[in-house]
C-alpha positions as CSV (number, residue, x, y, z in Angstrom):
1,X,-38.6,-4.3,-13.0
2,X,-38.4,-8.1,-12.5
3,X,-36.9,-10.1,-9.8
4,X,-33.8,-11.0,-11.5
5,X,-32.6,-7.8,-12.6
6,X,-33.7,-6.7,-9.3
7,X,-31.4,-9.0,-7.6
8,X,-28.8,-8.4,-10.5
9,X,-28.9,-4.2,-9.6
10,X,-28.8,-5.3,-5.4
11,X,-25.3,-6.7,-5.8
12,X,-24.0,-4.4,-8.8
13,X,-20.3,-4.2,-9.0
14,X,-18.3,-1.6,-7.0
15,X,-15.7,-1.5,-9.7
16,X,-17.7,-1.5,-13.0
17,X,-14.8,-0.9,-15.3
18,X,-12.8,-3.9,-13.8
19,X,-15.3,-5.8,-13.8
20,X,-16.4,-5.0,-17.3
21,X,-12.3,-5.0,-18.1
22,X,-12.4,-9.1,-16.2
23,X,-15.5,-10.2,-18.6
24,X,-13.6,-9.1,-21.5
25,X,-10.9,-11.4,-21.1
26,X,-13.0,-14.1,-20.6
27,X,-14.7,-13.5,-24.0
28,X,-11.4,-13.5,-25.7
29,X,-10.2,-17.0,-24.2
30,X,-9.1,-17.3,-27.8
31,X,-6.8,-14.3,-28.2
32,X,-5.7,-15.8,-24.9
33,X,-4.4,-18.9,-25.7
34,X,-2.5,-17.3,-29.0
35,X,-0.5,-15.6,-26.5
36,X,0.0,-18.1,-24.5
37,X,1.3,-20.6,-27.4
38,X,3.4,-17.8,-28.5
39,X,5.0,-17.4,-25.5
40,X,6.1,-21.4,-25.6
41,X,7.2,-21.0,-28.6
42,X,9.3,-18.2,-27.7
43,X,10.2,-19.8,-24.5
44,X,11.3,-23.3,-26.3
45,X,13.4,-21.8,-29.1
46,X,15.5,-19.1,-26.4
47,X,15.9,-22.2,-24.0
48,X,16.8,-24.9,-26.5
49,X,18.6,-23.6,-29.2
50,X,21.5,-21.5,-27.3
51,X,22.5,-25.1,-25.4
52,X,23.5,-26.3,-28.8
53,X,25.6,-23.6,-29.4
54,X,29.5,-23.1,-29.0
55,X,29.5,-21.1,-25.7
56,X,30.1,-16.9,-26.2
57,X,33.4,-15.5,-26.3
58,X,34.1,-12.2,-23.8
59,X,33.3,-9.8,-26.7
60,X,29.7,-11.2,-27.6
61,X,27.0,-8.7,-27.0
62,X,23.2,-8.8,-26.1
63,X,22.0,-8.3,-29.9
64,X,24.8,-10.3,-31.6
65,X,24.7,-13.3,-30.3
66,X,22.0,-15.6,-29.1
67,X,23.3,-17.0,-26.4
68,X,23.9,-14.0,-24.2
69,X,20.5,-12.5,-25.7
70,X,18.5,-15.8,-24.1
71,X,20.6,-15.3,-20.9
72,X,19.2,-11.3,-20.6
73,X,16.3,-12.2,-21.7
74,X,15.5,-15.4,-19.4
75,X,17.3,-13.5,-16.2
76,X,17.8,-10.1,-17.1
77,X,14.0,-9.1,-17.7
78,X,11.6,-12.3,-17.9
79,X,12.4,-13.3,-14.2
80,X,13.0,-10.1,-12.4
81,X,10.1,-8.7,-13.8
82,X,7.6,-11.8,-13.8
83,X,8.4,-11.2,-9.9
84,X,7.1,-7.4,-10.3
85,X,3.9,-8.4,-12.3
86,X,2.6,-10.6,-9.1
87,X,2.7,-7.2,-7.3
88,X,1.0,-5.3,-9.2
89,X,-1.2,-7.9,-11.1
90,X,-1.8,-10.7,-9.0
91,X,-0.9,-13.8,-10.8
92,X,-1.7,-12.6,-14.2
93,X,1.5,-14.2,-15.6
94,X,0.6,-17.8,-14.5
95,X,-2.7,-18.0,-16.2
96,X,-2.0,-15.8,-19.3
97,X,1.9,-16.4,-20.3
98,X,3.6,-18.8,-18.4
99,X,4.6,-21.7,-20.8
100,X,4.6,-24.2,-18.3
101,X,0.7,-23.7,-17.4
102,X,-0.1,-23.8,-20.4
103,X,1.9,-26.9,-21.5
104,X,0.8,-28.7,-18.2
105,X,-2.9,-28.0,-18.8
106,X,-2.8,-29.1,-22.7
107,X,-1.3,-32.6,-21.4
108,X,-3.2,-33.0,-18.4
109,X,-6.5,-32.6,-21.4
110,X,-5.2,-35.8,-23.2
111,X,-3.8,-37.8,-19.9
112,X,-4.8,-40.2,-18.2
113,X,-6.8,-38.1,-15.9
114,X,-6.0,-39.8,-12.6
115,X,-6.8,-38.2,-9.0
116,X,-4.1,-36.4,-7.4
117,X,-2.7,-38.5,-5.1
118,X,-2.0,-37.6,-1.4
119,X,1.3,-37.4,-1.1
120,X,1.4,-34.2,-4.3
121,X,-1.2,-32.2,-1.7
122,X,1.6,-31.8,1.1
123,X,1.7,-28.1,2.3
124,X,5.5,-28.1,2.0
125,X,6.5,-28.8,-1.3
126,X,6.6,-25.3,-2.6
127,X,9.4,-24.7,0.3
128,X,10.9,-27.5,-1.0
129,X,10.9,-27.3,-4.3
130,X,11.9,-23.5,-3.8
131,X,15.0,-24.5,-1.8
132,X,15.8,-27.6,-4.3
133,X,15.9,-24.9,-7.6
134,X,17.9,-22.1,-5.5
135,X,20.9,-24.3,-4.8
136,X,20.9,-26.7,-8.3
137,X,20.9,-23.5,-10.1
138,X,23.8,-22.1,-8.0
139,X,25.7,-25.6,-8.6
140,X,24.9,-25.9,-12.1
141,X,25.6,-21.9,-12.5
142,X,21.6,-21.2,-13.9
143,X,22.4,-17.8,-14.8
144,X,25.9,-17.9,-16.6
145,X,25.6,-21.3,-19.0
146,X,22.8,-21.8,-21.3
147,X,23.6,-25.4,-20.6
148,X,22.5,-24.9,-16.7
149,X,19.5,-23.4,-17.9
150,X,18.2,-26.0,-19.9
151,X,18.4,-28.7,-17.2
152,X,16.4,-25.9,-14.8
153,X,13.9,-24.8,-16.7
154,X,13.9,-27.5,-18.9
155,X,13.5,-30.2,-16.3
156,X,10.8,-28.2,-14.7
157,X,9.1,-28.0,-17.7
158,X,9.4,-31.9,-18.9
159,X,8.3,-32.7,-15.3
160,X,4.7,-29.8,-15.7
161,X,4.1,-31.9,-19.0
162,X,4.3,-35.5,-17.0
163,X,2.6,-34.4,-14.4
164,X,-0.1,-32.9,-16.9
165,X,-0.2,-36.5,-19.0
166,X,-0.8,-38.3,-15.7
167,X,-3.1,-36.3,-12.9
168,X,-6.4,-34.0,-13.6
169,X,-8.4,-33.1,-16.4
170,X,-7.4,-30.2,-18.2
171,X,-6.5,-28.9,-14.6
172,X,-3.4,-27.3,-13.8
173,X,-2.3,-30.0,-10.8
174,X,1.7,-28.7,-11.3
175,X,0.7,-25.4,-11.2
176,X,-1.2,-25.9,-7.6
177,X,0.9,-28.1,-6.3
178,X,4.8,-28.5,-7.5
179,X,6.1,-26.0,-9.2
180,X,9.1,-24.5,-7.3
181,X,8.3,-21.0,-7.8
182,X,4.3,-21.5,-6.7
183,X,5.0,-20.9,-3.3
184,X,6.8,-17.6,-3.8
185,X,4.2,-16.3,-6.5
186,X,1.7,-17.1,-3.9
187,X,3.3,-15.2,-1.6
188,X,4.0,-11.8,-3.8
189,X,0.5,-11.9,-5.2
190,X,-1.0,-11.2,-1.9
191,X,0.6,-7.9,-2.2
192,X,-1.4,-7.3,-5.9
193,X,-4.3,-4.3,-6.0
194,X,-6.5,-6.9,-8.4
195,X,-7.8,-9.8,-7.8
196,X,-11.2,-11.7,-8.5
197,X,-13.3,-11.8,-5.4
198,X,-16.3,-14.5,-5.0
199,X,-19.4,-12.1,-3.1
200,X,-20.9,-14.8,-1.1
201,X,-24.5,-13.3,-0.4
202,X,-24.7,-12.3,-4.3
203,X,-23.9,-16.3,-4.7
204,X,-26.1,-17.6,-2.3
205,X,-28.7,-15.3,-3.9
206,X,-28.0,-16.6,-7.5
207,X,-28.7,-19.9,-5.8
208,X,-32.1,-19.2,-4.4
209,X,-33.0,-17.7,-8.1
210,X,-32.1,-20.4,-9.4
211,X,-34.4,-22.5,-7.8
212,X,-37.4,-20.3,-8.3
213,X,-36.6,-20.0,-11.9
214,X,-35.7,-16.1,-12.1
215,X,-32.0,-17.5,-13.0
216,X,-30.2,-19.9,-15.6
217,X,-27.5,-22.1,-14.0
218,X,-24.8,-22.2,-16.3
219,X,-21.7,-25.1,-16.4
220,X,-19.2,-24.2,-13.7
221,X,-16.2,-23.0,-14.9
222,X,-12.8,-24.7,-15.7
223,X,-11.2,-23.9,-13.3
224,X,-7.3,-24.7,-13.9
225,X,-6.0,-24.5,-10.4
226,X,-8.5,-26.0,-8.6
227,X,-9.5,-23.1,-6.9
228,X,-13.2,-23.6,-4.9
229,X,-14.5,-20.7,-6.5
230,X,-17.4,-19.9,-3.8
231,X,-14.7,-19.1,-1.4
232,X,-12.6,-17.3,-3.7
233,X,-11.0,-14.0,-1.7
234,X,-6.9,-14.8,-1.4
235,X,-5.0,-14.0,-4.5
236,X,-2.5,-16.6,-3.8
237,X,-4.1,-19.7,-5.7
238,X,-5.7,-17.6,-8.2
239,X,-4.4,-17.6,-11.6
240,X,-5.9,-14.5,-12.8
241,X,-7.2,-16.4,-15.9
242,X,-10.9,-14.6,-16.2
243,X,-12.8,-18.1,-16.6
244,X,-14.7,-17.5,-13.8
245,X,-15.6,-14.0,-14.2
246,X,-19.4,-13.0,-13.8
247,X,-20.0,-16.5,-12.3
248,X,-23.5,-17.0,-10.8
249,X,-23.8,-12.9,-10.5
250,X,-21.0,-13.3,-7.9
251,X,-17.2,-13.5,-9.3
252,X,-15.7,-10.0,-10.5
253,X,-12.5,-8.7,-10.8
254,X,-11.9,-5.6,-8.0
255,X,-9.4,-3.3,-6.9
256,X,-8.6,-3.3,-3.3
257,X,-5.6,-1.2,-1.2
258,X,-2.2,-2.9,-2.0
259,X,-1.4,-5.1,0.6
260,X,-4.6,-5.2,2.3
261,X,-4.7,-9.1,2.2
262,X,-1.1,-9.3,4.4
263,X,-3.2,-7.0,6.9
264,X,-6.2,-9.4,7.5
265,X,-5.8,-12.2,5.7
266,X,-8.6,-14.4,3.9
267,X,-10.2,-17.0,6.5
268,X,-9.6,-19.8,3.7
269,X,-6.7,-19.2,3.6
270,X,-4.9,-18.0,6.9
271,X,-1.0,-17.5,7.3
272,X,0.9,-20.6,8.1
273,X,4.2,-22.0,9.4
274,X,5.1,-23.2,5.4
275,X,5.0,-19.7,4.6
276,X,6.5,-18.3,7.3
277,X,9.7,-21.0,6.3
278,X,9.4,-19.9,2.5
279,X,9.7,-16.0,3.9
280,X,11.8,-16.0,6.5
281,X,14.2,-18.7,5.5
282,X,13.0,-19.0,1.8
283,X,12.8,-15.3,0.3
284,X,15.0,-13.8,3.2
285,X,17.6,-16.2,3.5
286,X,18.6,-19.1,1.0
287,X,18.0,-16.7,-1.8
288,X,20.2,-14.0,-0.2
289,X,23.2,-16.2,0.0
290,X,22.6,-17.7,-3.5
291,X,23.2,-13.7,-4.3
292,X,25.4,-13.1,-1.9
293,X,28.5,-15.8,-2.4
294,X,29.4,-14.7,-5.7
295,X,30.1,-11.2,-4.3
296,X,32.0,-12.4,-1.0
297,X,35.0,-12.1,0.3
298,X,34.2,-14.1,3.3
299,X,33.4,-17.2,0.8
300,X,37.2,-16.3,-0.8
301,X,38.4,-16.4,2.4
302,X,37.2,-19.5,3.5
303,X,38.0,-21.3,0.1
304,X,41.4,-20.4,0.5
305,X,41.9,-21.9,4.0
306,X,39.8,-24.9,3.5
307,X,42.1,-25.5,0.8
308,X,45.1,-25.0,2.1
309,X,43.7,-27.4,5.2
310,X,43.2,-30.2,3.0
311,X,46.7,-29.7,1.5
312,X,48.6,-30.3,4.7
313,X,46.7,-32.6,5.6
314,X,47.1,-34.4,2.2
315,X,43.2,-34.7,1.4
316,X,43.9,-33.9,-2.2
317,X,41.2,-35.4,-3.9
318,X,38.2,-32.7,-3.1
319,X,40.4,-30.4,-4.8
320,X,40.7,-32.8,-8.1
321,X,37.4,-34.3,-8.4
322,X,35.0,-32.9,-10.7
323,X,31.4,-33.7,-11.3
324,X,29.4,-33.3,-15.1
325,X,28.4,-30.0,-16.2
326,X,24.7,-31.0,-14.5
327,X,25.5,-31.6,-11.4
328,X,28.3,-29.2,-10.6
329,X,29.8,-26.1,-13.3
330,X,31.9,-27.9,-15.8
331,X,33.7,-25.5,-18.3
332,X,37.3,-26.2,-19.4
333,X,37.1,-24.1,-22.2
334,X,35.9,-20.9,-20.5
335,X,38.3,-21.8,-17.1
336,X,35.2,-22.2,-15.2
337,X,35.2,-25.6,-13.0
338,X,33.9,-26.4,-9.7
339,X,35.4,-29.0,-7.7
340,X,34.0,-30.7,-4.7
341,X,35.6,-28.5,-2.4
342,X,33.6,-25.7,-4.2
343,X,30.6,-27.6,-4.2
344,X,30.2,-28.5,-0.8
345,X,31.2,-25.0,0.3
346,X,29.0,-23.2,-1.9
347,X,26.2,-25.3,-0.6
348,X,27.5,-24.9,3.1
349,X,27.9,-21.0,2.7
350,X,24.3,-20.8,1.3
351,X,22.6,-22.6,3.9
352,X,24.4,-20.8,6.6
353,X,23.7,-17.7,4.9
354,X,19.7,-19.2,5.1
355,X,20.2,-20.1,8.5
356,X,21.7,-16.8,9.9
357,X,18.9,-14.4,8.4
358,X,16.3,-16.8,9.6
359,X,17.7,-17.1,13.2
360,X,18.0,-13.3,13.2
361,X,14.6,-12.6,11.8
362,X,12.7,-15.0,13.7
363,X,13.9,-13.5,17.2
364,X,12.8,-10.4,15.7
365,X,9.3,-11.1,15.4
366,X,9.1,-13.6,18.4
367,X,10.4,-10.2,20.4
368,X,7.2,-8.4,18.8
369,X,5.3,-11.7,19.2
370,X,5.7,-11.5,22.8
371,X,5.4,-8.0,23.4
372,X,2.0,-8.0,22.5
373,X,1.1,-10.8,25.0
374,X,1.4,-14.5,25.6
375,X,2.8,-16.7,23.2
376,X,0.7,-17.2,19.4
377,X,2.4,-19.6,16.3
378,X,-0.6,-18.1,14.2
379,X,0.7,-14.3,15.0
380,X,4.1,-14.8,14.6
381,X,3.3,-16.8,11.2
382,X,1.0,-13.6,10.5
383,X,4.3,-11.0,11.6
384,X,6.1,-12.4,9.0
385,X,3.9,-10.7,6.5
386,X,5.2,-7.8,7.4
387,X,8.6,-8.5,5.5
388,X,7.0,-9.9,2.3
389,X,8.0,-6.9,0.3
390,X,11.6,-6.7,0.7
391,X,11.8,-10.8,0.3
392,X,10.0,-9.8,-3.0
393,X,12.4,-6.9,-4.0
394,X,15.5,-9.3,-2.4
395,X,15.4,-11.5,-5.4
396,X,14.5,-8.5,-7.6
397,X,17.6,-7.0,-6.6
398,X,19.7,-10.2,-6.8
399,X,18.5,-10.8,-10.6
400,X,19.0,-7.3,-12.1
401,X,22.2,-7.5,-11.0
402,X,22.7,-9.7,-14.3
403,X,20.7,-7.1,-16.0
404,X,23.6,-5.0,-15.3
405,X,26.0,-7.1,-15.8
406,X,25.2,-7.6,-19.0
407,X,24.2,-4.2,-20.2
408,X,27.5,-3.0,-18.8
409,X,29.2,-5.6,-20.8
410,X,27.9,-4.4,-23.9
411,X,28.7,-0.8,-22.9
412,X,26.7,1.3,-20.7
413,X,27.7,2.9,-17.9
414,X,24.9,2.9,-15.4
415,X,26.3,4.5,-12.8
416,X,22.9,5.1,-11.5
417,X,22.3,1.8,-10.7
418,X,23.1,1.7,-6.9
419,X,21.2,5.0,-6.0
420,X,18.2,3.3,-7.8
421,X,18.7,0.2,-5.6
422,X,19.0,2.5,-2.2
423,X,16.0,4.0,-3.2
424,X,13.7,1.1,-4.1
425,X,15.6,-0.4,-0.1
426,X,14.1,2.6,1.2
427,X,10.7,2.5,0.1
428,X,10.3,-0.8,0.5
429,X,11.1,-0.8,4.1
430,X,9.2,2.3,4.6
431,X,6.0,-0.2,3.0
432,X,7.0,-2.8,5.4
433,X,6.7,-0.4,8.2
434,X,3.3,0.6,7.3
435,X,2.5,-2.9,6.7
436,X,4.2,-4.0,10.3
437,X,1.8,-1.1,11.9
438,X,-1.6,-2.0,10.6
439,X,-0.6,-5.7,11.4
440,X,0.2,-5.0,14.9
441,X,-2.8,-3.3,15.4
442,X,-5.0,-6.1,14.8
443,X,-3.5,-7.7,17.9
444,X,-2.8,-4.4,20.2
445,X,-3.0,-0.6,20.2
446,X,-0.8,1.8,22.1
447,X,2.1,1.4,23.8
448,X,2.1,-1.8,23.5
449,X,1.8,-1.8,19.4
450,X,4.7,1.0,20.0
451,X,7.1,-1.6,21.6
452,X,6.5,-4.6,19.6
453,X,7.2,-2.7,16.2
454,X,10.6,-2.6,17.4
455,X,10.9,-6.0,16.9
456,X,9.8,-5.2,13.2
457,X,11.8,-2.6,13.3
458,X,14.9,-4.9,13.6
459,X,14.3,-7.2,11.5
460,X,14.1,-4.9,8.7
461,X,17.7,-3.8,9.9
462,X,18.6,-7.5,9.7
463,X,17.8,-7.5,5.7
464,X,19.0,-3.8,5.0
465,X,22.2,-5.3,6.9
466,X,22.6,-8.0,4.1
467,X,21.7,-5.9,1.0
468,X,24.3,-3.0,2.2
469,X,27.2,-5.4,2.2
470,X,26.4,-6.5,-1.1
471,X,26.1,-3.4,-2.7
472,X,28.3,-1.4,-0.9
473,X,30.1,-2.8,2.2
474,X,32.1,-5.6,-0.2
């Protein structure tokens, strides 16, 4: 047998079928990029055309009208379930469907193929972009007005393609670097059973064939996001897109135990104080009260007596200034207009709402922080991993609630809705739990693991705390 299928046999797959299932894909980039045109295609015609529409009346129904079939579609299963797919398949969506990817990447082919400047590389825009989206949707009211939803998703798209005509070469700089829901993909995908994994020794010995002669070197891959591919291990950067797979004997997709990566995670890419924001203050906060105001009666409350404040004190004109449908809810015709008063207190109640469950949850884990010994930024930061799945089935929860709403508009009943939400709170903690454990054991053991899961303990009580009066306490 000769040295290079030797070598080959040494560092043979432990998943043959994945990694068989991985080379496939590659070999049908083609197939591929049908989809992925399709899905623009699809994407542009439910986004543009229902903004030029006359706005539904209260007895339109999913399948008669387009409008409110774009709006189910858009946020009653393409959203909520895109969330689910980075669970279970890594970022599979990003490098297979998403339209924005794909439109970014074809521009940045035909740009002007400049180097991505400094500033684009900061660590914090996906918090920030994150936090920008969350509250401009809830201003522009994202899930309700196809009108909101063009500037949204629109903008973010028109800004992919700019950035695409400008920066890289056929890369996907957006993608890596911009786009407000990278940081939160990231995040879930470290929770996926697949991903492509880089075997370092079976590199290094493609290398030293190479040299020798006993291997061909072929081109590197294309990469899209910019992903060093030798130290490829985290899920969170990688698109899931196949190019690499079977590179240099070394690249192949595996399975691995769900979660495993929030246990230990990858060296090159450790857990961080931008992630812990996006988490704790991000997943766990922010996007809770964006949920959270429309259902209330503390934000009703505090309308009422801000308003009747500024009346006696004859500050009228918060309560009669408006703003354009883009900036804040503008609908005469449906009686659906926010003043400034609205405005600034929807923005106020949001960002308290943020600043509340953050406060709450970060004393939780600095308790279990400190339990197991002196103080560490890089355990608390890893702690925090610990709630990743109930930040993931937060916004889950919060979208399908237009799910609802809408299939209950057009007649059904569901009155199995909130045992199935219960029951998807309780597993998920439970998985948190387990996750919480295994974390705090690779810092301590015994009692002292015992004590600091307390801390875990409470600050998956904190987000329970918030879900029940949503569902059921209001």
């Amino acid at each position: 047998m000769g040295a290079c299928q030797t070598a080959t046999l040494k560092h043979a797959p432990r998943y043959p079928r994945l990694a068989a299932l991985g080379h496939g894909l590659q070999h049908h980039r083609k197939a591929i990029q049908i989809i992925q045109w399709t899905v623009v295609g699809f994407y542009a015609v439910l986004l543009l055309v229902p903004a030029w529409l006359p706005l539904p009346g209260h007895q339109a129904h999913i399948l008669s009208n387009l409008t409110v079939f774009a709006a189910f579609v858009f946020w009653g299963i393409w959203w909520p379930f895109v969330l689910v797919s980075m669970v279970l398949f890594g970022r599979l969506w990003c490098g297979v469907f998403c339209p924005e990817g794909s439109l970014s990447e074809a521009a940045s082919r035909v740009g002007l193929g400049r180097p991505i400047p400094r500033w684009m590389r900061w660590k914090g825009w996906p918090f920030v972009a994150f936090l920008g989206t969350t509250l401009y949707g809830q201003m522009a009211s994202v899930y309700q007005y196809p009108t909101g939803a063009l500037v949204v998703l629109g903008g973010s798209t028109v800004a992919a393609v700019a950035v695409g005509l400008v920066y890289g070469k056929g890369k996907r700089v957006w993608c890596r670097h911009l786009c407000p829901v990278n940081g939160v993909f990231a995040l879930l995908a470290k929770l996926a059973p697949l991903h492509y994994h880089t075997d370092k020794a079976a590199w290094e010995d493609f290398n030293r064939r190479a040299r020798q002669g006993e291997a061909v070197r072929h081109a590197a891959p294309d990469c899209a996001p910019l992903i060093p591919l030798k130290q490829l291990d985290s899920t969170s950067d990688c698109h899931m897109c196949s190019r690499c797979s079977g590179y240099k004997d070394a690249i192949q997709l595996q399975a691995r135990k769900p979660g495993s990566e929030l246990i230990t995670p990858s060296r090159d890419r450790p857990a961080s104080a931008w992630e812990f924001a996006l988490l704790i203050f991000g997943l766990l906060g922010i996007a809770i009260g964006a949920f959270h105001w429309t259902a209330s009666p503390w934000f009703v409350q505090l309308k009422q007596l801000s308003a009747v404040w500024l009346v006696n004190h004859g500050w009228l004109w918060p309560l009669e200034t408006t703003a354009p449908w883009w900036i804040l809810t503008n609908y005469p015709a449906q009686n659906d207009v926010f003043n400034l008063l609205d405005g600034a207190l929807l923005i106020g109640y949001i960002f308290a709402t943020g600043l509340v469950m953050a406060t709450l949850l970060s004393l939780a884990l600095a308790l279990a922080n400190r339990i197991l010994g002196a103080w560490s930024w890089a355990r608390l930061w890893h702690l925090s991993y610990a709630l990743l799945p109930l930040g993931g089935l937060g916004v889950f929860l919060g979208l399908s609630t237009i799910t609802v709403t809408l299939l209950r508009g057009d007649g059904l009943r569901m009155l199995w809705v909130n045992d199935a939400r219960a029951a998807l709170l309780i597993a998920t903690s439970a998985w948190c739990l387990s996750l919480g454990w295994k974390i705090l054991g690779q810092y301590a053991m015994g009692l002292r693991r015992l004590l600091a899961l307390g801390g875990v303990v409470l600050a998956i009580g904190v987000v329970l705390l918030a879900w029940w009066l949503m569902f059921w306490g209001w």
